[in-house]
C-alpha positions in Angstrom: 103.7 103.4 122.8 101.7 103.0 119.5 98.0 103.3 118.4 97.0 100.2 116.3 94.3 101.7 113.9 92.6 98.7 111.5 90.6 99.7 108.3 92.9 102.5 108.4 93.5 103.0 104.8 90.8 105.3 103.5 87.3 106.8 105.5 86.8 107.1 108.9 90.1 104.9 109.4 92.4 106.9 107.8 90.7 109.9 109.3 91.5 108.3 112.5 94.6 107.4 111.6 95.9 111.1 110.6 93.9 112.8 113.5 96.1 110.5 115.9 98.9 111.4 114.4 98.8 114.9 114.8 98.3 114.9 118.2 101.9 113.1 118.2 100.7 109.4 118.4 102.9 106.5 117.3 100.2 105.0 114.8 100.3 101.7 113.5 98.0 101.3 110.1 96.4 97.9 109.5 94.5 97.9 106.3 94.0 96.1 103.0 96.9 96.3 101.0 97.9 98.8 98.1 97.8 102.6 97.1 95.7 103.6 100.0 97.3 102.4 103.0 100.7 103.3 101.2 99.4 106.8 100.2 98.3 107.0 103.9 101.4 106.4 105.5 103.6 108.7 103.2 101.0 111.3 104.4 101.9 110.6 108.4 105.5 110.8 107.9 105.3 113.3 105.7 103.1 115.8 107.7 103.5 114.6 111.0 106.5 114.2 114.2 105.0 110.6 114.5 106.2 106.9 114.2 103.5 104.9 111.3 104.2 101.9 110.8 101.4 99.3 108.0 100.5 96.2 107.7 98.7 95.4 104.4 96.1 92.5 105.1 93.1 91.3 104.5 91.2 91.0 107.9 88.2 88.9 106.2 90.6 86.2 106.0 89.8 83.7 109.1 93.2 83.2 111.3 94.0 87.4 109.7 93.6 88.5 113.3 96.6 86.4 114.5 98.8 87.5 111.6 98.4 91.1 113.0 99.1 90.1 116.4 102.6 88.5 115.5 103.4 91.3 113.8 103.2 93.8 116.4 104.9 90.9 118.9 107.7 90.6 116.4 108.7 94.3 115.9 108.2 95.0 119.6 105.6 97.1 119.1 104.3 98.1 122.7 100.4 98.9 122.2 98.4 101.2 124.3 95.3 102.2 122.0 93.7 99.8 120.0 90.8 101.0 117.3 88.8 98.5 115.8 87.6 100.5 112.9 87.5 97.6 110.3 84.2 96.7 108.8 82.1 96.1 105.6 78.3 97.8 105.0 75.7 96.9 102.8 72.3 98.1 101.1 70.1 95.5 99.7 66.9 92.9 100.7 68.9 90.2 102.7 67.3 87.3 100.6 69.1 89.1 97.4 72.4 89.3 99.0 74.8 86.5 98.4 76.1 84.2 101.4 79.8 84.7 101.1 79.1 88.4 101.0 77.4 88.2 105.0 80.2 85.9 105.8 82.9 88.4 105.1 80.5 91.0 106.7 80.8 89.0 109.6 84.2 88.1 110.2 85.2 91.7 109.5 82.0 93.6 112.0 82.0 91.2 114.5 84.6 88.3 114.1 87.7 90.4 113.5 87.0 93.0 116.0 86.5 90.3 118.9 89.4 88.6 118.5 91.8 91.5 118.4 90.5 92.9 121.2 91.1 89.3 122.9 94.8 89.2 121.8 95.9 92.5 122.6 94.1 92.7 125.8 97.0 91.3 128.3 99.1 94.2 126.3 96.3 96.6 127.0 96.4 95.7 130.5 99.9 96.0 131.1 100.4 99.3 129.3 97.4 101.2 131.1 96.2 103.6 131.2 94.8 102.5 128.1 92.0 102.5 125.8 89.8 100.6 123.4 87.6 102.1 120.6 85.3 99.9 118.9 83.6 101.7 115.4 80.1 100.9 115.6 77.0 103.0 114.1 74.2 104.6 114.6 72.2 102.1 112.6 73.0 99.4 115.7 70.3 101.6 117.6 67.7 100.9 114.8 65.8 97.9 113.0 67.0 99.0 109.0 65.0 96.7 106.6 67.9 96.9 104.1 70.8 96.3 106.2 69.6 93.6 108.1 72.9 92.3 108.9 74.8 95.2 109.0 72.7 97.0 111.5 72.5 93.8 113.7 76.6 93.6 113.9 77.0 97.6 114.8 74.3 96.3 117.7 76.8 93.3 118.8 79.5 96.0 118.5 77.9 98.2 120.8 77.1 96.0 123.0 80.2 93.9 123.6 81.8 97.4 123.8 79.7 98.5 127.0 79.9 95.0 128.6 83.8 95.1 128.2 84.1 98.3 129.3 82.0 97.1 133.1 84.8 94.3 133.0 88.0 96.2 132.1 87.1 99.2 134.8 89.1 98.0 137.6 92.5 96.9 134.9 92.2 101.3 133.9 91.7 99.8 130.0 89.0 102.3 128.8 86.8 101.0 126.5 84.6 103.1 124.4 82.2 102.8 121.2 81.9 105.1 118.4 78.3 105.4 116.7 78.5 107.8 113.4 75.8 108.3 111.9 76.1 108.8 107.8 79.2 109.4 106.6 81.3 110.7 103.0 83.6 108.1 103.1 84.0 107.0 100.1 81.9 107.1 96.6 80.3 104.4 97.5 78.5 105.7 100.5 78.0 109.4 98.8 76.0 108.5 96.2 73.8 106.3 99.1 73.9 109.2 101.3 72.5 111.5 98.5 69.3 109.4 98.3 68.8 109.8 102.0 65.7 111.9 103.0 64.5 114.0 106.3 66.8 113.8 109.0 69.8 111.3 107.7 70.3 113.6 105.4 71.5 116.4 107.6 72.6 114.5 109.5 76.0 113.4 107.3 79.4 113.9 108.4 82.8 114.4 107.0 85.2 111.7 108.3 87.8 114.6 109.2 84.7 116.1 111.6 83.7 112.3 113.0 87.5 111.6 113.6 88.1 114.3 115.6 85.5 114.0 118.1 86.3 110.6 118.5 89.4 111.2 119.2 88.9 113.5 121.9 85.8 111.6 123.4 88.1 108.5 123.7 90.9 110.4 125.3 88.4 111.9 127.9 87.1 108.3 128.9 83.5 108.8 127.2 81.9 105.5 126.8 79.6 106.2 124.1 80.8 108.3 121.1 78.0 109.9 118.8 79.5 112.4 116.5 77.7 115.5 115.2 74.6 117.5 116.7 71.6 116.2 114.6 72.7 112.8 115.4 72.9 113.0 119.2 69.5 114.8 119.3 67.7 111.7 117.7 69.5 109.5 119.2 68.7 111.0 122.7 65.0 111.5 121.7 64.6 108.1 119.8 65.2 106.6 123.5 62.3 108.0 124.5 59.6 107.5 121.7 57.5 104.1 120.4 59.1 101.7 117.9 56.5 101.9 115.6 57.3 105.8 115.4 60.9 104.6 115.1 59.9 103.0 112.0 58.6 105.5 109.8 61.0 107.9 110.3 63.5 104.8 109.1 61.3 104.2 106.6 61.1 107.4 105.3 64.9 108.2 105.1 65.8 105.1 103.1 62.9 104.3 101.0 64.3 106.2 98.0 67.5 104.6 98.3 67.9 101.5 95.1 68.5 98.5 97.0 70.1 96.9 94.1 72.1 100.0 92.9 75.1 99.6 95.2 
């Protein structure tokens, strides 16, 4: 049996990908393709007793979803896991964002995501036990003037997550969403995450740390996955407190941050 990780080439993915691993997973890597996902791979094999297999795509492509599909059908992969972890986020005033930049943020949040999980399901089913984990965020809890769009997807995310997990219950396909809050993935999102203020800023998370208690949360059937302390504490209490209070603390940790920077 194999775990099919996308966005697996650097971040949380990759994290994902090498945390599976060393548990003895079969992985399967689906990620953009070049130096990463290669680099990645030689890792697995290298430092793990585990099958890893890649695919180097380009999931924003409309119709990618199918490619990946036919190549797990073809090499007889059997599938038992899938991680949606693929996905694109953004910083800047939605009017000053260009359209093709919200349609590829689309396709890859929301588009990609639905459709694998629509293909593989019949596998899913027939190989269960099994699970699904779906990488959503904390920002889908919260209205982010900034990242309009990309707080609205992480909020379809989570939502089509616990829906799907209601309907898969009786098949014994385990569904589950994973909400990190800020993370040192890449240097694109340090130098954002260094402009954060109050509670997002302690709040950040190595992907190593997120990985691992996803990992185990989605092994132990947990339907909601919120990684680190800080973040399940205001997540818990932000359930219980007005929007408007919501707000300013929002407001507060990403006022500093240059919209136009990144």
């Amino acid at each position: 049996m194999y775990t099919l990780i996308t966005g697996a080439g650097a971040g949380i993915g990759k994290a994902l990908a090498m945390e599976c691993a060393s548990r003895k997973m079969n992985v399967l890597l689906v990620a953009l393709e070049g130096p990463e996902l290669e680099t990645t791979i030689t890792e697995i094999k290298l430092k793990y007793n585990a099958e890893c297999h890649g695919l180097g795509i380009d999931l924003s492509h409309p119709e990618s979803f199918c490619k990946v599909y036919k190549w797990v059908k073809e090499n007889n992969f059997n599938i038992n896991i899938l991680i949606n972890n693929v996905g694109v986020g953004s910083k800047g005033d939605f009017d000053h964002t260009k359209t093709f930049f919200y349609e590829k943020q689309l396709q890859l949040n929301i588009h990609t995501t639905t459709m694998l999980t629509h293909l593989f399901l019949n596998d899913l089913k027939a190989n269960a036990p099994s699970h699904i984990m779906n990488t959503g965020s904390m920002g889908g809890f919260f209205i982010i003037p900034g990242k309009t769009v990309y707080a609205a997807s992480k909020a379809y995310v989570y939502f089509f997550s616990k829906s799907l997990r209601l309907e898969l219950k009786p098949h014994n396909v385990i569904v589950s969403v994973l909400c990190p809050g800020g993370t040192d993935s890449n240097e694109n999102t340090i130098a954002i995450n260094k402009e954060l203020k109050g509670i997002a800023k302690y709040s950040i998370l190595m992907p190593e740390r997120v990985a691992k208690e996803a990992i185990d949360k989605m092994l132990t059937g947990k339907a909601r996955i919120i990684p680190g302390t800080i973040n399940k504490i205001y997540y818990h209490i932000s359930r219980i407190i007005p929007e408007f209070i919501q707000q300013i603390f929002v407001y507060y940790a990403f006022r500093h941050v240059d919209k136009h920077k990144y």
